[in-house]
C-alpha positions as CSV (number, residue, x, y, z in Angstrom):
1,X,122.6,-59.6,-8.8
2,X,124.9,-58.0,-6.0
3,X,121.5,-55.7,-5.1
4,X,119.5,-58.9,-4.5
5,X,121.6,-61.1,-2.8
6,X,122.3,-58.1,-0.4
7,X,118.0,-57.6,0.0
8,X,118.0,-61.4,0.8
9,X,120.6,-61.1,3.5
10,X,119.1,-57.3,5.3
11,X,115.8,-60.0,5.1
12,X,117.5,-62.1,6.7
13,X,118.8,-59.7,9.5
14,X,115.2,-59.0,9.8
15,X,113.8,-62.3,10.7
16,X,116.9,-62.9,13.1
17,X,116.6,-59.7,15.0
18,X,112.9,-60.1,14.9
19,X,112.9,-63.5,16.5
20,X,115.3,-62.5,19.1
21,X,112.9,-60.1,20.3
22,X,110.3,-62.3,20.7
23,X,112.6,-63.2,23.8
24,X,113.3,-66.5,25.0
25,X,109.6,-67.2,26.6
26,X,108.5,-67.5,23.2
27,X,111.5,-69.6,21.7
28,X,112.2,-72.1,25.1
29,X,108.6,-73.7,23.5
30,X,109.8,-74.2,20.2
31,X,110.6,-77.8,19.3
32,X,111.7,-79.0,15.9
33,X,112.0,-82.7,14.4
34,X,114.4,-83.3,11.6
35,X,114.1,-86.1,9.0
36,X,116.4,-86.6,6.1
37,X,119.4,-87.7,4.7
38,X,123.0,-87.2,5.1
39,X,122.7,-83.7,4.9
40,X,120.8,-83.2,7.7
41,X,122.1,-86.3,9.6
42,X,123.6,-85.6,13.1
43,X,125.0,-89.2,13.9
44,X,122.3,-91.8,13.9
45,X,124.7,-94.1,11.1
46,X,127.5,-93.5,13.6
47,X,124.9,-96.2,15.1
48,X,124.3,-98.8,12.4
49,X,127.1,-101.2,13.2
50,X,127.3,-102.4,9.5
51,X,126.4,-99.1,7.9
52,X,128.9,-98.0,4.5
53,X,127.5,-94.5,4.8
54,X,129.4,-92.7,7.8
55,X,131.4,-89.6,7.9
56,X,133.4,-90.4,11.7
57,X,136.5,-89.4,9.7
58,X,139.4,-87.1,10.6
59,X,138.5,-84.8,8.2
60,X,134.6,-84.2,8.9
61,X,134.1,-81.9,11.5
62,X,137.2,-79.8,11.6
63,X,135.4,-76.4,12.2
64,X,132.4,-77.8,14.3
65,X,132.5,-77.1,18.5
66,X,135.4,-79.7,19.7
67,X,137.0,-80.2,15.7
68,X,136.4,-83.8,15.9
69,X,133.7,-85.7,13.6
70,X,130.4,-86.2,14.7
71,X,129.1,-88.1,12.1
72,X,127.7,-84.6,10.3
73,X,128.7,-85.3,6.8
74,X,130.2,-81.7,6.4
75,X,133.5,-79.7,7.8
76,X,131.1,-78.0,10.4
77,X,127.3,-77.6,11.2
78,X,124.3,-78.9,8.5
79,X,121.5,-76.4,7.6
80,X,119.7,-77.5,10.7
81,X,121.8,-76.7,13.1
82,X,122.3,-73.2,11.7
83,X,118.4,-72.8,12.0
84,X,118.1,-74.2,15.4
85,X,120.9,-71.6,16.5
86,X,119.2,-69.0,14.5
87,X,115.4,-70.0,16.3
88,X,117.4,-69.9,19.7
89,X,117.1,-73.6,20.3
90,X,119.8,-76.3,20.6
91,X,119.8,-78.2,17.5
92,X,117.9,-81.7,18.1
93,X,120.5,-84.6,18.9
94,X,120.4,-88.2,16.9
95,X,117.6,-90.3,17.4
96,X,119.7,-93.2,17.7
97,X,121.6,-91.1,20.4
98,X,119.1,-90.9,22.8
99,X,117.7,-93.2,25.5
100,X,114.1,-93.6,24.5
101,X,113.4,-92.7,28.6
102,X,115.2,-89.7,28.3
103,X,113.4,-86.2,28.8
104,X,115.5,-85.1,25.9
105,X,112.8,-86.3,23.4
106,X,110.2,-83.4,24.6
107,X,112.5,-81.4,23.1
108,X,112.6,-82.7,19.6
109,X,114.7,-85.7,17.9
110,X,116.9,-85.6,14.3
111,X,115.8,-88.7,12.6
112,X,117.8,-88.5,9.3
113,X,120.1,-91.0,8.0
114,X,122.8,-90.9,5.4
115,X,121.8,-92.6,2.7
116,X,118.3,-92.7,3.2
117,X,115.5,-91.7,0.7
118,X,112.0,-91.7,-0.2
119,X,111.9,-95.4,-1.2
120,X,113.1,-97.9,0.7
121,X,115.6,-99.6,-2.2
122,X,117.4,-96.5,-2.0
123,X,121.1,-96.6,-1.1
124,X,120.9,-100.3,-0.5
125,X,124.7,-100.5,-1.1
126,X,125.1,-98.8,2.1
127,X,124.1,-102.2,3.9
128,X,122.3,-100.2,6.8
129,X,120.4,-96.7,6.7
130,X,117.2,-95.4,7.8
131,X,115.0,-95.1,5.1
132,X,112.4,-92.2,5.4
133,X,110.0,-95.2,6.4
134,X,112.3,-96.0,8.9
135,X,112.6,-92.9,10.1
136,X,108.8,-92.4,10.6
137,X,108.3,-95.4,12.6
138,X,110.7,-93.7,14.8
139,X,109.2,-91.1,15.2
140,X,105.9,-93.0,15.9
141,X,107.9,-94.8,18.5
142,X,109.1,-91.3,20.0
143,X,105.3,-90.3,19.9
144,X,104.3,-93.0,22.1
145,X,106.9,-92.9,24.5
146,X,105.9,-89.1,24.9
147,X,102.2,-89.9,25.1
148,X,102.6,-92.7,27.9
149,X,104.5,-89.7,29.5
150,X,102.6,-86.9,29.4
151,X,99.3,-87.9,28.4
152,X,97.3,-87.9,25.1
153,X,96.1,-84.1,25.2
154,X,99.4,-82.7,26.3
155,X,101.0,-84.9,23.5
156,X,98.5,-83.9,20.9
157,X,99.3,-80.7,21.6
158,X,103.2,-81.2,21.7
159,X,102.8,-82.7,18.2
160,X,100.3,-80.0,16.7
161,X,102.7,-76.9,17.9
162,X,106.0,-78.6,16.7
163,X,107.9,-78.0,13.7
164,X,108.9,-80.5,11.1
165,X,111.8,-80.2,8.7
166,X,112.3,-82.6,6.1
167,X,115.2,-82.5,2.9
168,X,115.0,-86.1,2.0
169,X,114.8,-86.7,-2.4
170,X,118.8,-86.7,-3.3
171,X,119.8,-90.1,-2.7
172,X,116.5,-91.4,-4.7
173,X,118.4,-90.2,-7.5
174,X,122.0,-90.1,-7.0
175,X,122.0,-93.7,-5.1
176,X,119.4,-95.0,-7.0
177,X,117.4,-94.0,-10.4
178,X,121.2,-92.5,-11.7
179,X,122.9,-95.6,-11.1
180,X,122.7,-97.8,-14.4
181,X,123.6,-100.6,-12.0
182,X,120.2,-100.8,-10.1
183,X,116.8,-101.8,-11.7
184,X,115.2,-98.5,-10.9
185,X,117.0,-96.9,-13.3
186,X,116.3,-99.6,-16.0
187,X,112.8,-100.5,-15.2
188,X,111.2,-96.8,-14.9
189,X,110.8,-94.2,-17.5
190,X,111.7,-90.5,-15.6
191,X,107.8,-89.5,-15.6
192,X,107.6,-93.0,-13.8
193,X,110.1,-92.7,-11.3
194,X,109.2,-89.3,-10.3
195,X,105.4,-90.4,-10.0
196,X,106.5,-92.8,-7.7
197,X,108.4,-90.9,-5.4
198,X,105.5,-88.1,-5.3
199,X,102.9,-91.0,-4.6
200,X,105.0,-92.4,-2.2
201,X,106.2,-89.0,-0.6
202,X,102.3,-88.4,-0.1
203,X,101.5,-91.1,1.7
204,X,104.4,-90.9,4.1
205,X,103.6,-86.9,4.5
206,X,100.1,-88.1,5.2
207,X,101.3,-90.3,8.2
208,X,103.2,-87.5,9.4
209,X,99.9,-86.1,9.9
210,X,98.3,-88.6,11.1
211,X,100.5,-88.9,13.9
212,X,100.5,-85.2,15.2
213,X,102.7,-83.3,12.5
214,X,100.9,-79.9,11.6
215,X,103.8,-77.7,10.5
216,X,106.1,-79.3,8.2
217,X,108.9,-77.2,5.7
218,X,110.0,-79.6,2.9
219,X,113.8,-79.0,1.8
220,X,113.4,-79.2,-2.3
221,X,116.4,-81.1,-4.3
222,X,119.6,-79.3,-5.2
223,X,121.4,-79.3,-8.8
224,X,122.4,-82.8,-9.0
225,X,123.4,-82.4,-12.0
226,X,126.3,-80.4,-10.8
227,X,127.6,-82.2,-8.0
228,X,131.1,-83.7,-9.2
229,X,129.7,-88.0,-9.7
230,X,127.8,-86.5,-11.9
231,X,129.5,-83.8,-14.5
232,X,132.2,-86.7,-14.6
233,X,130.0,-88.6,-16.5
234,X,130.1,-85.2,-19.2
235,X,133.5,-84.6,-21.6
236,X,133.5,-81.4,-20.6
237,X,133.3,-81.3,-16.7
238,X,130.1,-79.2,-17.2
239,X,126.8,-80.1,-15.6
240,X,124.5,-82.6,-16.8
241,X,121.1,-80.7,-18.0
242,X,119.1,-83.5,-18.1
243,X,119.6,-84.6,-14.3
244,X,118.6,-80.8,-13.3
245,X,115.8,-80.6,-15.4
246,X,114.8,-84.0,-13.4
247,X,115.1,-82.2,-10.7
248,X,113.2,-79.5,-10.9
249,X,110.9,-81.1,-12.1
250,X,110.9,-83.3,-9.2
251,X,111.0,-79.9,-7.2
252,X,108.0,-78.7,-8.7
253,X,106.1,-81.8,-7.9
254,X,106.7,-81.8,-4.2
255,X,105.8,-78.1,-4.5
256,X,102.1,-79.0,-5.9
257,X,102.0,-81.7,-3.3
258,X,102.3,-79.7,-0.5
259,X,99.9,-77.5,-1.9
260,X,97.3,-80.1,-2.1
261,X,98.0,-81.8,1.2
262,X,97.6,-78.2,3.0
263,X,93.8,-78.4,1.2
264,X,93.3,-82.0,2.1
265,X,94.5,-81.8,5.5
266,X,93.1,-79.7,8.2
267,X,95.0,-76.9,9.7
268,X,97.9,-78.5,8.3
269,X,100.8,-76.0,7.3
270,X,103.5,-77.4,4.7
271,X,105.8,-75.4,3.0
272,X,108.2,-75.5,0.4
273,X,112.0,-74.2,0.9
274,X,113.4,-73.8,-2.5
275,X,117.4,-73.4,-2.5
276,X,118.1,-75.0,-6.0
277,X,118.2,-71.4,-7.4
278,X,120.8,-70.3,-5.3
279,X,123.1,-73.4,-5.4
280,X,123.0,-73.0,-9.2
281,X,124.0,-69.3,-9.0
282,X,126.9,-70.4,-6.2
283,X,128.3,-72.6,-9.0
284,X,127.5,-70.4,-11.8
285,X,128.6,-67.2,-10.2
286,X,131.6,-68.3,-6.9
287,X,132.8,-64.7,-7.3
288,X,129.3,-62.9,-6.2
289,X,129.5,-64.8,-3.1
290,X,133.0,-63.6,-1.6
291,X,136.4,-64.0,-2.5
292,X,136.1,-67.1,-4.6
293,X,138.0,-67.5,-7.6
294,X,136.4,-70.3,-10.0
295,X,134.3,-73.1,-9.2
296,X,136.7,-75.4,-10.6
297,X,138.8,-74.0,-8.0
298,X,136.7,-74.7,-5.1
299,X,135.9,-78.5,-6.2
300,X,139.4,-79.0,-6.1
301,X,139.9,-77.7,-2.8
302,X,136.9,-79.8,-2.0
303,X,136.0,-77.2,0.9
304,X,133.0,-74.7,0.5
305,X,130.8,-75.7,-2.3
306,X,130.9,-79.4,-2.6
307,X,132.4,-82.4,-1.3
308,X,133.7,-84.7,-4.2
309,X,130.4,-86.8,-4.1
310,X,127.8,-84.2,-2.7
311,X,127.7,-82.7,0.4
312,X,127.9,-79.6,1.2
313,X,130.7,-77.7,3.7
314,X,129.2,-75.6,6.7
315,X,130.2,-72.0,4.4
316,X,127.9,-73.0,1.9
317,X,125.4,-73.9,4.5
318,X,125.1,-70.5,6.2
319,X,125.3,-68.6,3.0
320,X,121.9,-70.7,1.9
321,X,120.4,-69.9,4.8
322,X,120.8,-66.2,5.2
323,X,120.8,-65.2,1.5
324,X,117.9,-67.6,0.2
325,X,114.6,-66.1,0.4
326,X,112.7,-69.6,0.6
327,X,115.0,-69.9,3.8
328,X,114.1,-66.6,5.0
329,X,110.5,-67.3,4.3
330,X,110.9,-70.7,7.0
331,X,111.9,-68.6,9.4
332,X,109.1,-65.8,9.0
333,X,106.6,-68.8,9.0
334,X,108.0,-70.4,12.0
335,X,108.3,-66.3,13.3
336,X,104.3,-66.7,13.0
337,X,103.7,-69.7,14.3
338,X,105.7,-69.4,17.3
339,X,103.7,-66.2,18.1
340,X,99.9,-68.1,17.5
């Protein structure tokens, strides 16, 4: 195990030092936009006055630039601010942040919103959220503010040569099909609920499109099934196997989609980054990662792994990113496409 981890990390080293050669030329062009949930979120609940899901707490942010929160719901940076730094561009700002006038939108916007998911019931016990639906008619208002500034063929082409990254699936099940409380749960079957969100994931990947997004990486589902609200629910702490095998199956499903939207779709590029594997092993194996002692240990100290609901601290971050190969393998395709 020690042998591959260490291949996955001299990868990594690889695609880092091989984009920094590329020189800045080639990276100042670069612009991503990020949709998702609270674990990509940047601050945009910071601006829903009557929003339950916020992380502007003492305690979020202690090892990010300044120490104070942000409204990143982690300890430091999220997965896409380490990839922006590792691309060599700043990492996008909040939508909601941003003066739609601003020049700051040509170089790309975060969309994502704690709490948000696929469908628009989820998290509705946070009051206020962007739902992925929200967060697309954002970025269709982003996309005309853009065009009216720079034209239709320079926007088409802004558009076309950007990069998308989207980890939105979580909250669909932790804030809504796994709570016995709300009538997803009770009215679907599994095979039902999962059809639905790949239906309804299809036809907002297929806006995406529509509206100028060529290159899109999809952020696959963690082990739920781990994450603390859920292995309470088990007499021995352990994690639930039937929410994982959910999700991988879920996982599996998007994988299939994207495949068949880059047939459907002309010169459309979607990709799948797969770190499930590799959070599982984190939990299963702490001690292959560093100088961790149990997991039990680390969910107590509530400060690498997991939070004590779900999200992740910035260690855990960067150790996904440089040791996961699907990770690796965004940064090779984005190696390529900033080079075309």
């Amino acid at each position: 195990m020690k042998i591959v981890i260490m291949q996955r990390v001299v990868f990594s080293v690889f695609v880092f030092s091989s984009l920094a050669a590329m020189g800045s030329s080639a990276t100042t062009k670069l612009v991503t936009y990020i949709f998702g949930d609270s674990l990509t979120d940047v601050g945009n609940n910071n601006f829903l006055q009557y929003s339950l899901a916020k992380s502007n707490y003492p305690w979020y942010g202690i090892d990010y630039s300044g120490g104070q929160a942000t409204g990143r719901f982690t300890n430091g940076r999220t997965i896409g601010d380490i990839i922006s730094a590792k691309l060599g561009i700043p990492s996008p700002p909040a939508y909601l942040s941003v003066s739609q006038n601003s020049d700051a939108l040509l170089k790309g916007v975060n969309y994502a919103s704690g709490g948000a998911g696929i469908l628009n019931d989820t998290g509705l016990y946070f009051i206020q959220r962007l739902s992925f639906d929200d967060q697309i008619n954002n970025f269709k208002r982003t996309k005309d503010v853009i065009t009216a500034r720079i034209g239709e063929a320079a926007a088409i082409k802004h558009f076309n040569d950007a990069m998308y990254f989207i980890g939105i699936g979580s909250n669909d099940y932790v804030n809504n099909f796994l709570q016995p409380f709300l009538a997803d749960g009770q009215q679907y079957t599994h095979d039902e609920f999962v059809e639905l969100l790949i239906s309804t994931l299809d036809q907002q990947l297929s806006i995406l499109y529509q509206l100028g997004a060529r290159k899109m990486v999809f952020h696959g589902v963690g082990p739920l099934g781990c994450i603390p609200s859920q292995r309470v629910k088990s007499k021995t702490g352990q994690c639930l196997k039937r929410v994982n095998e959910w999700i991988l199956e879920f996982n599996s499903k998007v994988q299939k989609l994207l495949n068949t939207l880059n047939h459907r779709l002309p010169n459309s590029k979607l990709i799948f980054a797969d770190t499930y594997p590799l959070v599982l092993d984190l939990i299963n194996n702490p001690t292959t990662y560093g100088n961790l002692k149990s997991y039990n240990q680390i969910l107590k100290k509530q400060s690498f792994i997991l939070s004590k609901f779900i999200h992740s601290s910035f260690n855990c971050y960067y150790l996904i990113l440089t040791t996961n190969y699907m990770i690796t393998q965004v940064l090779r395709f984005q190696i390529h496409l900033v080079a075309m």
